[in-house]
KEBA-200587 format. One record per residue (C-alpha): residue number from 1; residue in three letters; z, y, x. Coordinates in steps of 0.5 Angstrom, whole numbers, always signed. Last residue first. Example, Ala and Ser with C-alpha at 12.3 -4.5 7.8 and 13.67 -1.06 7.14 Angstrom:
REM KEBA-200587
<r drenfi="2" tiba="Ser" zz="+14" yy="-2" xx="+27"/>
<r drenfi="1" tiba="Ala" zz="+16" yy="-9" xx="+25"/>
***
This chain:
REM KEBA-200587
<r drenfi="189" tiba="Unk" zz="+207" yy="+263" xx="+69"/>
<r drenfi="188" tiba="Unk" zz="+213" yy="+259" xx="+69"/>
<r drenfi="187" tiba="Unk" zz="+218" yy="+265" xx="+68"/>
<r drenfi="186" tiba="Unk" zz="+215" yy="+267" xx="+62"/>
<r drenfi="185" tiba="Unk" zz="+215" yy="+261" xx="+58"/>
<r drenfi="184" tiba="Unk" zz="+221" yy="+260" xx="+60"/>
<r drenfi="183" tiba="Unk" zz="+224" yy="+266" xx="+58"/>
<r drenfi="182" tiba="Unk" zz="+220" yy="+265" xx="+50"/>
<r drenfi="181" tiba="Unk" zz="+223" yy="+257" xx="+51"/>
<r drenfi="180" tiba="Unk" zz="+230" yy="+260" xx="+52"/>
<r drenfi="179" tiba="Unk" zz="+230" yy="+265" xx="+46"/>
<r drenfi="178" tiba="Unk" zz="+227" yy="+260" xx="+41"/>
<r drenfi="177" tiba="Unk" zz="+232" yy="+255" xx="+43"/>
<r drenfi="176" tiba="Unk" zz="+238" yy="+261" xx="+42"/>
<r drenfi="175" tiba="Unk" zz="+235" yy="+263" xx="+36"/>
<r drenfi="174" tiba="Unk" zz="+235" yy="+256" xx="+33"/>
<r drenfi="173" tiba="Unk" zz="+242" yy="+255" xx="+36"/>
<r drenfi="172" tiba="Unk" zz="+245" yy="+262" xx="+32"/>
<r drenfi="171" tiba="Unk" zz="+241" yy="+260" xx="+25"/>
<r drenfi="170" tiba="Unk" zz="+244" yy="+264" xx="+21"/>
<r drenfi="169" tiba="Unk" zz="+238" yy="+267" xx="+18"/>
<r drenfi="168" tiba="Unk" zz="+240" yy="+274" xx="+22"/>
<r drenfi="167" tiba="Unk" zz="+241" yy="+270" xx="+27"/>
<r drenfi="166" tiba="Unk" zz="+234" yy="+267" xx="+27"/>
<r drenfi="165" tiba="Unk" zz="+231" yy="+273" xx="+27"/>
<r drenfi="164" tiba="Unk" zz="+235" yy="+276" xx="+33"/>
<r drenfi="163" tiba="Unk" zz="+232" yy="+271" xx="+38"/>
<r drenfi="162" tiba="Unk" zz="+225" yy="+270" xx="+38"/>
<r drenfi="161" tiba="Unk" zz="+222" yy="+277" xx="+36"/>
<r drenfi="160" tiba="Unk" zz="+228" yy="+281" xx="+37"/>
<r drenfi="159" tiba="Unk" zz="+230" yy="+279" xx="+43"/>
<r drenfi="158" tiba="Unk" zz="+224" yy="+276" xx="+46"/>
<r drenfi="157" tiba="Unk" zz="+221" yy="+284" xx="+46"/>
<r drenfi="156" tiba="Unk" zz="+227" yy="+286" xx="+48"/>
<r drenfi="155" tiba="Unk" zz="+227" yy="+282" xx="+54"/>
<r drenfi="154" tiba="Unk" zz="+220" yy="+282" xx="+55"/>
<r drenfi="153" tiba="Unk" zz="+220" yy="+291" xx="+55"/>
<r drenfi="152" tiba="Unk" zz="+226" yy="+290" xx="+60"/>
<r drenfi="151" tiba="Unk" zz="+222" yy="+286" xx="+65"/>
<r drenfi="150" tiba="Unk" zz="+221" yy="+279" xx="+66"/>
<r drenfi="149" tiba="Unk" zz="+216" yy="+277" xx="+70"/>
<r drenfi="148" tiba="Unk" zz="+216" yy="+282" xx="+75"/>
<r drenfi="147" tiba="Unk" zz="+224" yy="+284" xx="+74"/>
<r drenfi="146" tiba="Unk" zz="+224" yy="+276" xx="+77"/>
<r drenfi="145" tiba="Unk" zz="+227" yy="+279" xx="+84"/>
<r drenfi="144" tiba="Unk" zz="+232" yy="+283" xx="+81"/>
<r drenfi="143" tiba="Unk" zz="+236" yy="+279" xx="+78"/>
<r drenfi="142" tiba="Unk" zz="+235" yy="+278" xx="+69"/>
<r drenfi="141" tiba="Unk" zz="+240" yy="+279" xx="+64"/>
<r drenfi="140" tiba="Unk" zz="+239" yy="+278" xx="+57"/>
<r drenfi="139" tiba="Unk" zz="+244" yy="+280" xx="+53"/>
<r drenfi="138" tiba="Unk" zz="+247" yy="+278" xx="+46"/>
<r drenfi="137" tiba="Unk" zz="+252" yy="+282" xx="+41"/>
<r drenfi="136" tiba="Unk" zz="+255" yy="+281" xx="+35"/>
<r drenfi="135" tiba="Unk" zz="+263" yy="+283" xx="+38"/>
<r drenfi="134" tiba="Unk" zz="+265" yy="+276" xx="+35"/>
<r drenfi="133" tiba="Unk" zz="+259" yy="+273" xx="+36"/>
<r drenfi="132" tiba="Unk" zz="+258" yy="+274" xx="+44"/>
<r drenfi="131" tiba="Unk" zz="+251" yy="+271" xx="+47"/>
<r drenfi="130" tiba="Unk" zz="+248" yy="+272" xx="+54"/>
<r drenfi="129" tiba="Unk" zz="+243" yy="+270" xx="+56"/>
<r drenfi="128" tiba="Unk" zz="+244" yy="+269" xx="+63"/>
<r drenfi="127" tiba="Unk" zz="+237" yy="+270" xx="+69"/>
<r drenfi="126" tiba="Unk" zz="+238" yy="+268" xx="+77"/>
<r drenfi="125" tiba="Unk" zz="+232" yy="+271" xx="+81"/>
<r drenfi="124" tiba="Unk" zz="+236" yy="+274" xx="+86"/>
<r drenfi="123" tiba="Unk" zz="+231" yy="+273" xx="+92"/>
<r drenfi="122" tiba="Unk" zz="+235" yy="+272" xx="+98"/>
<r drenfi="121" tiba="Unk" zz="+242" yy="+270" xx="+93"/>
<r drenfi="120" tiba="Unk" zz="+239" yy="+265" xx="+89"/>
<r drenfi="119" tiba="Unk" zz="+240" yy="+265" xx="+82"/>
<r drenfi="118" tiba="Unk" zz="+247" yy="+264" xx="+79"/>
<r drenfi="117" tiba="Unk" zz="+253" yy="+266" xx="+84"/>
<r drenfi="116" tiba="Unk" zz="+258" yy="+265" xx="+78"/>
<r drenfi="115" tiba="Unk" zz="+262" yy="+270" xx="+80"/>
<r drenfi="114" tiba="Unk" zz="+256" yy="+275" xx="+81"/>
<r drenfi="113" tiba="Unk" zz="+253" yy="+271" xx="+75"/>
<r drenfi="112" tiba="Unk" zz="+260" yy="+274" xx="+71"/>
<r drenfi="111" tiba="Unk" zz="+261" yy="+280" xx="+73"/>
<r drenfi="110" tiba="Unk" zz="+254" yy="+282" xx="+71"/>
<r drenfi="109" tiba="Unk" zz="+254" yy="+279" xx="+64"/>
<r drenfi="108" tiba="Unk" zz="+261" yy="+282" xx="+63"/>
<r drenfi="107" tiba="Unk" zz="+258" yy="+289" xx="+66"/>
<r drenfi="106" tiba="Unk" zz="+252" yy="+289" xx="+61"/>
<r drenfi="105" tiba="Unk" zz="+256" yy="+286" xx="+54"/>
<r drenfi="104" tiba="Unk" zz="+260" yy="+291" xx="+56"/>
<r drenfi="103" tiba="Unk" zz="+268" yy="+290" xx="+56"/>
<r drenfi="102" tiba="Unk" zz="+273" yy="+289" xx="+51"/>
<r drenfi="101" tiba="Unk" zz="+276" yy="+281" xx="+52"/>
<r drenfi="100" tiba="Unk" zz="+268" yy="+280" xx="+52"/>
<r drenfi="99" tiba="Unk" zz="+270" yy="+275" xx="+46"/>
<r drenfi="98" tiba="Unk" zz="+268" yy="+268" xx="+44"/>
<r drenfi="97" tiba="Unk" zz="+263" yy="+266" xx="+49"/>
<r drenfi="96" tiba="Unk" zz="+257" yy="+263" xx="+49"/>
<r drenfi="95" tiba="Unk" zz="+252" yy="+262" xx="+56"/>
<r drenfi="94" tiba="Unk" zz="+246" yy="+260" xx="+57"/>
<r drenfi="93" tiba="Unk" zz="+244" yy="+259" xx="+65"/>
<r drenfi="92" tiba="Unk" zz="+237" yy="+260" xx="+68"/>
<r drenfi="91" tiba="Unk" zz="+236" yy="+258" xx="+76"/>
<r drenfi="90" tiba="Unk" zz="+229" yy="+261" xx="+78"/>
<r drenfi="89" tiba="Unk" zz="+227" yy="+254" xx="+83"/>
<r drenfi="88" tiba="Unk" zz="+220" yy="+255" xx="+80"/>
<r drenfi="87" tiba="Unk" zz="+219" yy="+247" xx="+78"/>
<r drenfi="86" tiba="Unk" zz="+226" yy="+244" xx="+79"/>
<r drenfi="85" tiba="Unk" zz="+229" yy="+250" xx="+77"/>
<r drenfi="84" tiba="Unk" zz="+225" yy="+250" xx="+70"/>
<r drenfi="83" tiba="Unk" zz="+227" yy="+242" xx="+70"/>
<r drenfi="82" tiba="Unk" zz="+234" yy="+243" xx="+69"/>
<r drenfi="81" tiba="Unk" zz="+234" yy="+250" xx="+65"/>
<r drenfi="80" tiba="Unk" zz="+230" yy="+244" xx="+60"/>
<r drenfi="79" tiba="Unk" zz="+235" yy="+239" xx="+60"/>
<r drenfi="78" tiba="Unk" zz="+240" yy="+243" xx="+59"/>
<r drenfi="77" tiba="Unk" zz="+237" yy="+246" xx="+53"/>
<r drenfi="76" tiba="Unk" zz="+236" yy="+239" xx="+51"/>
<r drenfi="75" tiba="Unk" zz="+243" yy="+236" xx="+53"/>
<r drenfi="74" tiba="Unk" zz="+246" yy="+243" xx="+49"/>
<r drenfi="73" tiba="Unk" zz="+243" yy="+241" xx="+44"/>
<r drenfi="72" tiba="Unk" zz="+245" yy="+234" xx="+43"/>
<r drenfi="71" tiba="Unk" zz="+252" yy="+236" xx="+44"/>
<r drenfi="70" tiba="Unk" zz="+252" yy="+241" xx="+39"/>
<r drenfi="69" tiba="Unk" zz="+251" yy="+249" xx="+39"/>
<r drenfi="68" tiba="Unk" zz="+256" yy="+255" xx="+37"/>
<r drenfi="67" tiba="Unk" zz="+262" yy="+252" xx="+41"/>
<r drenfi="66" tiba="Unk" zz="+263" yy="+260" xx="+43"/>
<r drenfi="65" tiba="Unk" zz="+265" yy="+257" xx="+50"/>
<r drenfi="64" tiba="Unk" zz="+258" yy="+254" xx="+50"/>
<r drenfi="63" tiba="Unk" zz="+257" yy="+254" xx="+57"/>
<r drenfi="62" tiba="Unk" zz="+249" yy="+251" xx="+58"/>
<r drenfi="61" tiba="Unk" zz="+246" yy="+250" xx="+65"/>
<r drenfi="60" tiba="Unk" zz="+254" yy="+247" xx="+68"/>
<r drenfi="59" tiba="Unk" zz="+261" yy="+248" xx="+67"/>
<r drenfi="58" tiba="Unk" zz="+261" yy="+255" xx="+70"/>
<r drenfi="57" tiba="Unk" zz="+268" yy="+256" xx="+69"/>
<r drenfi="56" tiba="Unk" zz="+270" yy="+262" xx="+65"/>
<r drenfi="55" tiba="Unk" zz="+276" yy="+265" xx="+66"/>
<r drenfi="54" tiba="Unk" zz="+275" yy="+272" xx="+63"/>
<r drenfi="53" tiba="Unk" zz="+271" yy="+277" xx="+67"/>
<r drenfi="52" tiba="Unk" zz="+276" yy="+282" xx="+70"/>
<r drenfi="51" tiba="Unk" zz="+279" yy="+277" xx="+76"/>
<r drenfi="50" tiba="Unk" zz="+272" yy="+275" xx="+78"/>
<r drenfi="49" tiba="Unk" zz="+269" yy="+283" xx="+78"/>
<r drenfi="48" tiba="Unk" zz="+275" yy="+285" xx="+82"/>
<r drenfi="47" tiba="Unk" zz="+273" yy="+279" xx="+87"/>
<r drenfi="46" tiba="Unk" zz="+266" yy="+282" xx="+87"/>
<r drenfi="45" tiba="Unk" zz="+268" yy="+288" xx="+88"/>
<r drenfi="44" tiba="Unk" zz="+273" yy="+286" xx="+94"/>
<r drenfi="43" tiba="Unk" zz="+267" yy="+283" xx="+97"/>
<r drenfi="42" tiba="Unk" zz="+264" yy="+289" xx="+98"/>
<r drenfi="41" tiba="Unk" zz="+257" yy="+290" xx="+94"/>
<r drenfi="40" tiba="Unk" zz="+250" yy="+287" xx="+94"/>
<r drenfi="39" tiba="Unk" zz="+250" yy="+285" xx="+87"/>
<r drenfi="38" tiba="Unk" zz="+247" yy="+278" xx="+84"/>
<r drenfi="37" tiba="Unk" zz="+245" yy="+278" xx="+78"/>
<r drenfi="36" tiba="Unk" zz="+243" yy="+285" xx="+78"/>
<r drenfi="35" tiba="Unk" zz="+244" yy="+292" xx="+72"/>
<r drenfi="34" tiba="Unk" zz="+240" yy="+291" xx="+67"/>
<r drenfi="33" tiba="Unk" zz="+242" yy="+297" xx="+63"/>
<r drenfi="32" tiba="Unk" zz="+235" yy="+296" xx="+60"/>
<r drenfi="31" tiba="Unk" zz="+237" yy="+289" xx="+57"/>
<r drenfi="30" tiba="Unk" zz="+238" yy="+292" xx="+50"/>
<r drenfi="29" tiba="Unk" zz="+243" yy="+290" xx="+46"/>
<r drenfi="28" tiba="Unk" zz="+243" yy="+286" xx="+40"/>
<r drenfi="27" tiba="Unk" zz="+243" yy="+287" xx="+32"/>
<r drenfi="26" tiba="Unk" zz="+248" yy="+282" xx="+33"/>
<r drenfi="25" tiba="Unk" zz="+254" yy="+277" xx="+30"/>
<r drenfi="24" tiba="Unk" zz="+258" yy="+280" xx="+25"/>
<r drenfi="23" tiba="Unk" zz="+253" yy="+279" xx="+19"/>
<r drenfi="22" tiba="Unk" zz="+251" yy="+273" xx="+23"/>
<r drenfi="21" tiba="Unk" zz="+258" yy="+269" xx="+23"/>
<r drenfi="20" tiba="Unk" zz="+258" yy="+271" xx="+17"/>
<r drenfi="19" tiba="Unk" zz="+251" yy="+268" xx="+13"/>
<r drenfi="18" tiba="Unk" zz="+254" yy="+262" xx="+18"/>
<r drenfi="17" tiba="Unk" zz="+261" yy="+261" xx="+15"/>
<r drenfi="16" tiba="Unk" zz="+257" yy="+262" xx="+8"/>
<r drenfi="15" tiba="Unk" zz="+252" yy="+257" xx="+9"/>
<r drenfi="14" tiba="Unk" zz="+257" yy="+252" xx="+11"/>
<r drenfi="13" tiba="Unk" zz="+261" yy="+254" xx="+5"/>
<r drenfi="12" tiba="Unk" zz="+255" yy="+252" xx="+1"/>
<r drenfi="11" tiba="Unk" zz="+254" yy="+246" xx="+5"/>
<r drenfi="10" tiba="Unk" zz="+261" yy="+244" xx="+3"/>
<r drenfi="9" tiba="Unk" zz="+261" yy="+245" xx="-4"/>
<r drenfi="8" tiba="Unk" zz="+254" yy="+241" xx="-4"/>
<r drenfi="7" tiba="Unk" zz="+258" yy="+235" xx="+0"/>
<r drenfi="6" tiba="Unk" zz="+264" yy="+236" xx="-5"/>
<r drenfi="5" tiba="Unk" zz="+259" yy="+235" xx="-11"/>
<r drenfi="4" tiba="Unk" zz="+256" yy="+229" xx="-8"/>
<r drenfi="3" tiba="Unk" zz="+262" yy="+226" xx="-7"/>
<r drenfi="2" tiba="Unk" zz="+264" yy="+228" xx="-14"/>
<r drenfi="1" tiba="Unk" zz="+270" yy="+232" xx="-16"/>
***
């Protein structure tokens, strides 16, 4: 087989890997059943929370634990949170990950910027998207204190409007960058 033969072959089963990856990956959940980033609860919920959520170490803005974007991608996203924080000091962190190990998209992302302590605690204005591939779901999960900016009604208007789109495409990166301009866009208005 020709090199250029093998390079097609392997585009093709790129485009199929993806094609999958999207017809498992989402249709998306709502963000109406935001809970907060930040909970005021006891701490033994808190440290409950931590022990349920599977050991994810919050690795900077962008954790790609579902290896869906590349190293230049992640830089760029990164990049992007970076400044979003300096300008608006509202911490947004992109999370990817293999699995929810069984539980909700909305009790996994809460636990997991509770643990992770993302958004600043007095105004609770931290903001996860959250994407999971293999369960097909994505979450955009929002504290209480951007809920003016971002309330439900955006989040799923980002969802489906940015987001989902391009997964079904199978542009899993290209979704998630179209989501994070549409989410800073709105927080720095």
């Amino acid at each position: 087989m020709s090199a250029d033969r093998q390079a097609a072959a392997r585009q093709r089963l790129n485009n199929i890997v993806r094609r999958s990856l999207v017809a498992i990956l989402m249709l998306a959940t709502s963000c109406e059943e935001r809970a907060p980033v930040h909970e005021k609860s006891p701490r033994k919920q808190v440290q409950r929370a931590a022990q349920s959520s599977p050991k994810l170490a919050l690795e900077g803005r962008v954790n790609d634990a579902a290896k869906l974007l590349s190293e230049a991608q992640v830089s760029s996203l990164s990049r992007q949170l970076e400044s979003l924080e300096r300008d608006t000091q509202h911490q947004m962190v992109i999370v990817t990950v293999p699995t929810l190990g069984g539980e909700e998209i909305a009790t996994f992302t809460r636990e997991l910027g509770n643990s992770w302590g993302i958004g600043r605690a007095q105004q609770d204005d931290g903001v996860i998207l959250l994407i999971a591939p293999n369960e097909r779901k994505v979450r955009i999960a929002v504290g209480y204190g951007l809920e003016g900016k971002l309330p439900d009604e955006v989040c799923q208007q980002i969802l489906d409007r940015e987001i989902i789109p391009l997964f079904k495409e199978g542009d899993l990166p290209g979704g998630i960058e179209a989501g994070v301009e549409a989410l800073i866009t709105r927080l720095r208005v």
